[in-house]
Legacy VTK file of the C-alpha trace (Angstrom):
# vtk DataFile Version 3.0
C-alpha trace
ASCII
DATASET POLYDATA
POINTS 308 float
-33.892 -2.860 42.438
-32.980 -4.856 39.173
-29.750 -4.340 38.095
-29.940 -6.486 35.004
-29.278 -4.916 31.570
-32.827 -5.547 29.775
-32.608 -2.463 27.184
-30.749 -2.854 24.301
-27.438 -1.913 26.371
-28.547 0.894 28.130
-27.718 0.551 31.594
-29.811 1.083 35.040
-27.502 4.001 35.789
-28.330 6.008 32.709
-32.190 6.473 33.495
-32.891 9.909 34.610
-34.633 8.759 37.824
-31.235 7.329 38.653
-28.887 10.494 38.007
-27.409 12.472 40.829
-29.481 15.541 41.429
-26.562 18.925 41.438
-29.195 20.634 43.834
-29.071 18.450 46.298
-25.030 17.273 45.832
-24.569 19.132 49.461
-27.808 17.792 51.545
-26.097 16.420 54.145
-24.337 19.996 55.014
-27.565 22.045 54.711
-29.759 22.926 57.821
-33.297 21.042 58.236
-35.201 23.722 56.949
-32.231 24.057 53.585
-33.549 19.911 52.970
-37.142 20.733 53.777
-37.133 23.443 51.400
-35.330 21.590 48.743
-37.444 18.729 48.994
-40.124 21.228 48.412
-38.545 22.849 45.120
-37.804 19.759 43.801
-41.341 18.145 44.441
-42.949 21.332 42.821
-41.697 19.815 39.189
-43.752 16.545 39.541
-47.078 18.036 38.282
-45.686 19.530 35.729
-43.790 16.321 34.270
-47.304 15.180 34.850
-49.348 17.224 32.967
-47.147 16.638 29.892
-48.770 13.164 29.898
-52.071 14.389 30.490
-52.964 13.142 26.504
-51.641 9.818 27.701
-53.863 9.583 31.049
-56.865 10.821 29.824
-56.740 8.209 27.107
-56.444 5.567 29.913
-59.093 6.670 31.893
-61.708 6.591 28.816
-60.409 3.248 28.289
-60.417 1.856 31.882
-63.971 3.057 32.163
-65.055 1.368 29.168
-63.870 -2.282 30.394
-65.485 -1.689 34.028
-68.150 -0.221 32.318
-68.515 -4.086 30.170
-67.719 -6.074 33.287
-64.245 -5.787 33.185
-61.655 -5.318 36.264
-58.422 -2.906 36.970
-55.497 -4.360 38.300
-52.477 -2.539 39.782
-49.323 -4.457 39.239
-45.538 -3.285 40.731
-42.979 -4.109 42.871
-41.671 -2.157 46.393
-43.092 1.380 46.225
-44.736 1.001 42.690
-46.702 -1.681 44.346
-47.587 -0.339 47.396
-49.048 2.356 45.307
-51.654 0.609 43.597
-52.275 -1.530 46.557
-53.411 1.749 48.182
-55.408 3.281 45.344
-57.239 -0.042 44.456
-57.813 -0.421 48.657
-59.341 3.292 48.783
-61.989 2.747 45.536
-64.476 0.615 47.793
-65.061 3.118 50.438
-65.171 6.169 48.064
-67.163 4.379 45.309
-69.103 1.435 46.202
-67.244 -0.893 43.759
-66.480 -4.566 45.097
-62.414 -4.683 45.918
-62.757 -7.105 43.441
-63.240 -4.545 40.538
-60.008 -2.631 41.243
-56.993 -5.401 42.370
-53.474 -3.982 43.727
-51.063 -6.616 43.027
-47.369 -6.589 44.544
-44.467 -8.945 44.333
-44.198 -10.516 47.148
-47.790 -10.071 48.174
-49.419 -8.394 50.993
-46.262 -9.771 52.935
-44.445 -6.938 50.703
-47.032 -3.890 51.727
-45.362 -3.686 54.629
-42.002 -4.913 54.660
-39.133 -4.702 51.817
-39.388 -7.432 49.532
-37.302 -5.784 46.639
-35.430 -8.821 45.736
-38.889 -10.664 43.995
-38.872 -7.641 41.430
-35.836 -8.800 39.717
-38.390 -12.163 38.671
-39.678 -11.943 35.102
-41.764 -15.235 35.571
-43.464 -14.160 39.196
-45.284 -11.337 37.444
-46.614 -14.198 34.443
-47.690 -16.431 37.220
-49.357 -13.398 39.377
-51.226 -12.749 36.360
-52.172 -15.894 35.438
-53.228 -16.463 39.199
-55.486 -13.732 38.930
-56.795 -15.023 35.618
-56.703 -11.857 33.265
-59.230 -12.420 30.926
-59.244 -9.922 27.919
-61.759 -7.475 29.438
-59.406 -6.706 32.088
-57.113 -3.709 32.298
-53.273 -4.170 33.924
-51.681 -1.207 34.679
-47.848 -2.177 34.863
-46.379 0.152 37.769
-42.341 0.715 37.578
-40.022 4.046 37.892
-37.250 2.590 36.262
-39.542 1.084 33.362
-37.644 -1.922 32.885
-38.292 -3.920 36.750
-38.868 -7.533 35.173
-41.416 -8.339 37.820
-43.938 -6.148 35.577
-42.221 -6.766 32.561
-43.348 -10.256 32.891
-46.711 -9.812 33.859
-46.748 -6.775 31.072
-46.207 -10.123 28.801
-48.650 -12.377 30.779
-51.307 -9.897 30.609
-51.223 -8.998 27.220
-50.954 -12.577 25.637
-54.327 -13.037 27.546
-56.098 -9.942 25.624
-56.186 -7.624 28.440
-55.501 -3.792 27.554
-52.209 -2.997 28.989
-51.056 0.514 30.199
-47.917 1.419 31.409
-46.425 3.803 34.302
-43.164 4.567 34.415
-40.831 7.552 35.188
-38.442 7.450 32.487
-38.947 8.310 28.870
-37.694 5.308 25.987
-37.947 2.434 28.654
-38.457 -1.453 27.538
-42.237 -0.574 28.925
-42.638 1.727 25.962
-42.819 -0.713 23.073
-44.886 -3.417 25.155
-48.403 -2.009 26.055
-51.439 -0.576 24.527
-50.507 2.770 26.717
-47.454 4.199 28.286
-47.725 6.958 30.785
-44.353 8.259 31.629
-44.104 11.795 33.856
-39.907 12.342 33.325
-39.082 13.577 36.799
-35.553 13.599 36.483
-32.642 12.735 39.055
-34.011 12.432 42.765
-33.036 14.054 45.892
-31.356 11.195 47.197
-30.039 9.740 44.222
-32.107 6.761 43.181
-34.639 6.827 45.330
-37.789 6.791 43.563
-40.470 6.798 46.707
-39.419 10.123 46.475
-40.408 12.524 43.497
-41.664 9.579 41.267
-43.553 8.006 43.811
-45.188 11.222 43.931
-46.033 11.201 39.760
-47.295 7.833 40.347
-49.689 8.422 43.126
-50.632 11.226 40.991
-51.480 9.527 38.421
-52.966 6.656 39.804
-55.550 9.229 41.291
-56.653 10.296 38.247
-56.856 6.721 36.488
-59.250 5.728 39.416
-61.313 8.553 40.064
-61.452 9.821 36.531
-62.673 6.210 35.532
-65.079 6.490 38.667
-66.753 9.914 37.508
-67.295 8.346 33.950
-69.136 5.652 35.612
-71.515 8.057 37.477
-69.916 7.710 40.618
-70.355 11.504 41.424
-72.901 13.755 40.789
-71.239 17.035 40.265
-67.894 16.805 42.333
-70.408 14.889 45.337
-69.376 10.847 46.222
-72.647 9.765 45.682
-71.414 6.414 45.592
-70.042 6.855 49.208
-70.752 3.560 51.457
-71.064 4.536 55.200
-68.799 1.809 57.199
-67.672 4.006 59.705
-69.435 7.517 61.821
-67.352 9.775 59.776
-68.549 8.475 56.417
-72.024 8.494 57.570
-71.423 11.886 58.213
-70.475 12.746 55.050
-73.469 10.709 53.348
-75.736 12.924 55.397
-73.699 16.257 54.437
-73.844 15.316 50.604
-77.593 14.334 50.747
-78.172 18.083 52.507
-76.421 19.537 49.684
-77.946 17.411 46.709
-81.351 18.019 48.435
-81.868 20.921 49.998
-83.221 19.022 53.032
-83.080 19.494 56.824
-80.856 17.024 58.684
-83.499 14.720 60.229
-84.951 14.552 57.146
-81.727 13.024 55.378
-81.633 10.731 58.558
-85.158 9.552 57.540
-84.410 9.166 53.918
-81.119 7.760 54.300
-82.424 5.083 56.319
-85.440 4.316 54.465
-82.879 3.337 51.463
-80.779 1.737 53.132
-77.743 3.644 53.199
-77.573 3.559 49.626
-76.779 7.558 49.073
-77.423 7.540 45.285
-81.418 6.164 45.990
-82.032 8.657 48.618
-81.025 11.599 46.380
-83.476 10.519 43.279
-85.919 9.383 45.845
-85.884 12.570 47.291
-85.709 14.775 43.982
-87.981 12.724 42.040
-90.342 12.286 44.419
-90.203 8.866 44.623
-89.726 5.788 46.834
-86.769 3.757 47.309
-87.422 0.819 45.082
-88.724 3.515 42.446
-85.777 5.381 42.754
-84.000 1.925 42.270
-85.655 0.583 39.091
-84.854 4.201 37.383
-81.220 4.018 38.219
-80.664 0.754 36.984
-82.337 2.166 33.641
-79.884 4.873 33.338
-76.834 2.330 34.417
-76.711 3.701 37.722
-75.976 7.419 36.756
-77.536 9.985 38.805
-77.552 12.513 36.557
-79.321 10.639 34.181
-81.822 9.520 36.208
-82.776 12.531 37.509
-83.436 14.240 34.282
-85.835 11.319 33.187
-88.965 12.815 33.004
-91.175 9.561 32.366
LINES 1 309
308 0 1 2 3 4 5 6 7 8 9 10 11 12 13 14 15 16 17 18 19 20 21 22 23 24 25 26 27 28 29 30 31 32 33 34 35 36 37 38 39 40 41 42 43 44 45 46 47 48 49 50 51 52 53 54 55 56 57 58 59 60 61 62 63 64 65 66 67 68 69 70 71 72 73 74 75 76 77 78 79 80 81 82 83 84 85 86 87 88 89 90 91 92 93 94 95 96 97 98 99 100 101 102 103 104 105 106 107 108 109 110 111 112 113 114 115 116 117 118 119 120 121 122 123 124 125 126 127 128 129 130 131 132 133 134 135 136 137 138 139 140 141 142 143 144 145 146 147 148 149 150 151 152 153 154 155 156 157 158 159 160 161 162 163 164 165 166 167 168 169 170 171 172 173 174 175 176 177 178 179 180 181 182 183 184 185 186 187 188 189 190 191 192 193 194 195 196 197 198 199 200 201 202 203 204 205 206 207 208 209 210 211 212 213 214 215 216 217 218 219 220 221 222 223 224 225 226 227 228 229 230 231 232 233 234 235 236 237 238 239 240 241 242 243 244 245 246 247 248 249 250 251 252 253 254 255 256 257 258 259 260 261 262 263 264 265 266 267 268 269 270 271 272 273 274 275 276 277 278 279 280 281 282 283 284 285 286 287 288 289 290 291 292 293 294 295 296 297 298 299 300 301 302 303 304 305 306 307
């Protein structure tokens, strides 16, 4: 963790997320199911230090849709946990939604090397994060989200810089309120969590915010795109048995139809859930049921309610 003073004099120690938490002053005295419970207590504040930034996130989300929407791409930048965060929500968006991993990027110092090993030391490097950015050639379409607890890791301070110079919108996530994040990007996100369990360790309780967040960034940009129909994954792509399974399950519900009958359709379009749906509503064939999505930019709903 960077231990550099980067904020006007305020040191690393006075951030909230690196207080001592009084409730948990005695852990190593108390009985597993006294830490469990703890734990428990404590993590119970996260959604609400959440939903005070609600404003914040939902303006993201409009925004990251609008830039994937126009061609764009959403990258996840951060260091240690941070990074490993938004190397596992940008890894889950293909499966769930059909996008190409190259629409949604998880970036970490260190690279993959650093998803699975420590690599802390690289976040303390202002100038990695400009040259990871300029690597992945932000162009200003783009969105960077800028992943740190502390709000002040120079890692994604620098590519904060990087990013923005290039035209890219920039939002921030951080865990601490007044941070050197705050005054550099376009949006700041930051659910306060307060002092962890274990005193400065933020995989814990803001690790928890973040994922939290970063679900909502992802999958709120995803339903604005028409990636669901209703609360459905019709976007679903079936690599494995147990996502084919769940194609079939949401084409029984979105149809009506009997099981073999969703076999039959499904394979007739190719696996492609969304086309089997219209195709099967509409009453039309796959490459109809094709041509009308791509009128209504791929939006089921849409589609569906054009009566032409």
């Amino acid at each position: 963790m960077a231990t550099g003073d980067d904020s006007g004099g305020n040191p690393l120690s006075a951030l909230p997320t690196e207080q001592t938490n009084s409730a948990s002053a005695a852990i190593d005295q108390m009985t597993p199911l006294q830490i469990v419970q703890l734990m428990n207590a404590e993590d119970a504040t996260v959604a609400e230090a959440v939903k005070r930034e609600l404003p914040a996130i939902a303006a993201a989300v409009e925004a990251i849709a609008g830039r994937l929407r126009a061609g764009g791409r959403l990258i996840y930048l951060g260091a240690g946990t941070s990074g490993r965060l938004g190397a596992l929500d940008a890894a889950e968006c293909p499966p769930t939604f059909d996008v190409s991993p190259a629409m949604i990027v998880g970036q970490i110092a260190g690279g993959s090397f650093a998803l699975t090993q420590s690599a802390e030391d690289l976040e303390d490097s202002a100038d990695a994060g400009l040259a990871d950015v300029e690597r992945l050639g932000l162009r200003a379409g783009d969105v960077l989200v800028g992943i740190t607890a502390s709000g002040r890791t120079p890692y994604v301070l620098g590519a904060v810089a990087a990013a923005r110079a290039a035209g890219a919108l920039v939002i921030g996530l951080a865990c601490n309120d007044r941070t050197p994040m705050h005054a550099r990007v376009d949006i700041m996100i930051a659910p306060n969590v307060g002092p962890e369990v274990i005193a400065g360790s933020t995989r814990l309780k803001a690790g928890t915010a973040q994922k939290m967040v970063l679900n909502m960034l992802s999958t709120g940009a995803m339903v604005l795109l028409g990636k669901t129909f209703g609360n459905l994954m019709v976007d679903v792509r079936a690599t494995n048995q147990k996502l084919h399974e769940r194609s079939l399950t949401i084409l029984r519900q979105a149809t009506g139809l009997p099981r073999d009958d969703c076999e039959e359709r499904l394979a007739a379009a190719n696996g492609e859930l969304k086309t089997a749906i219209l195709a099967a509503r509409a009453h039309l064939s796959p490459n109809e049921a094709r041509e009308r999505l791509a009128r209504h930019g791929q939006v089921l709903r849409a589609a569906l309610e054009d009566k032409s």
